[in-house]
N, C-alpha and C positions, 0 to 999 in steps of 0.2 A: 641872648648874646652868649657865646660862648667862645673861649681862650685856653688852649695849649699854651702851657708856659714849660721850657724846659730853661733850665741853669747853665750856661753856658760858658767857656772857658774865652771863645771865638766864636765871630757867624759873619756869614756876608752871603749878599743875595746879588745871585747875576742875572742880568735882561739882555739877550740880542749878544752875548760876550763880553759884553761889561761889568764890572763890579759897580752894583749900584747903590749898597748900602753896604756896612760892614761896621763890628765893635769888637771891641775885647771883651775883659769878663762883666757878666750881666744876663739878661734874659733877650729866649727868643719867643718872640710870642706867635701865635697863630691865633687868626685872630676870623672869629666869622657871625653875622647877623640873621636875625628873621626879619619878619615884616613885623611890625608892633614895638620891637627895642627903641629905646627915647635914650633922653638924658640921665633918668635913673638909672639905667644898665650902666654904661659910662660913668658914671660916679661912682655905684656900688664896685666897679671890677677896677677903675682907678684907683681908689684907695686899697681894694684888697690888694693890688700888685704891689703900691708903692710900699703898701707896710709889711706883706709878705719875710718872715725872717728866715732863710733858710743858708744865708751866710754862714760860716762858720765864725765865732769869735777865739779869743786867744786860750780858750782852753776844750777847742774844736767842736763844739757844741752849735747846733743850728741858733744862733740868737740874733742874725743881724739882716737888716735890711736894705734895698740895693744901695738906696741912699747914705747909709751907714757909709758902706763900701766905695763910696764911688763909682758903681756898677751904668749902664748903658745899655737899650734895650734896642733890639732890632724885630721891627713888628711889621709881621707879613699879612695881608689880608687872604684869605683862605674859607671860600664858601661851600668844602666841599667837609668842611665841616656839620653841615648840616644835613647830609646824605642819609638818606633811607634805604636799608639794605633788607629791610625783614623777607619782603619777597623777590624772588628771580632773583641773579644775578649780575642785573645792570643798577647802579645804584640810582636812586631820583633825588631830584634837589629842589624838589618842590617847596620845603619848608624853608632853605636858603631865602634870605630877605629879597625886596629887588632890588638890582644893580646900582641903580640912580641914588636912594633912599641911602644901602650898603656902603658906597662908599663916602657919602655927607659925614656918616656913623664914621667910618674908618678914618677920616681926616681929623675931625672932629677930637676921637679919640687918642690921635699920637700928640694932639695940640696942648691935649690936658697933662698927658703926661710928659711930654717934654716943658710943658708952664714950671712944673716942677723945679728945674736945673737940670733935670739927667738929658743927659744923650740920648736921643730915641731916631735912628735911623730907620728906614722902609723902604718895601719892596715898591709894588708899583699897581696899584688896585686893575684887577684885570689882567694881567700882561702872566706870558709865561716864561715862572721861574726857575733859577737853578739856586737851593740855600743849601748849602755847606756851613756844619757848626762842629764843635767838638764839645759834646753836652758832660757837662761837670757833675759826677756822682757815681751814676747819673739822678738826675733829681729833675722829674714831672711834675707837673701839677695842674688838673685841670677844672677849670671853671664852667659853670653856666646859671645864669640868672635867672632859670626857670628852676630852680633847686634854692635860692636864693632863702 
């Protein structure tokens, strides 16, 4: 499993010219599966997000976490995360999980973390989108469970 997470000020995701999901400050995640990811990936990357501290606290110092904050996540699923570029020029997405499996994982995943109390809005698994964010920092951070 693997997740882009960028810090975000604002984000919303449009389908078909809609605003389909949308937050204030909080994280945007990109969020993408192989074949094999369970429950463990999902747990280990839920708790790293939730406890992630890259808040600033009152003497600007990274110490706080979304939940601290009050923060709101807007989580995109994104299989192209898993692109293999070494050779030629057209990327392959072979190792991307499959679709069916992907998106149980992705559903699954915002369930956990919005169980929490936070805000967790989404794009729409499959669909093509437009995300608009104004990323805060800016401040990156990316995961994968095979580094775990």
């Amino acid at each position: 499993m693997r997740v882009v997470l960028q810090r975000v000020q604002k984000a919303q995701v449009t389908i078909a010219g809609q605003v389909h999901g949308a937050i204030q400050a909080g994280y945007v995640l990109l969020v993408g599966f192989r074949d094999g990811d369970g429950q463990p990936e999902l747990d280990y990357l839920t708790h790293k997000i939730l406890n992630l501290r890259v808040f600033s606290d009152d003497q600007g110092k990274m110490n706080l976490n979304i939940q601290q904050v009050g923060g709101a996540i807007l989580s995109i699923s994104q299989f192209t995360l898993y692109a293999e570029t070494q050779h030629g020029n057209r990327p392959s997405f072979t190792a991307a999980g499959a679709p069916v499996r992907a998106n149980q994982l992705y559903h699954t995943f915002n369930e956990q973390l919005a169980a929490t109390g936070l805000k967790v809005a989404t794009g729409e698994f499959g669909a093509d989108m437009q995300v608009a964010l104004v990323n805060d920092g800016p401040v990156t951070i990316c995961y994968d469970t095979e580094n775990k």
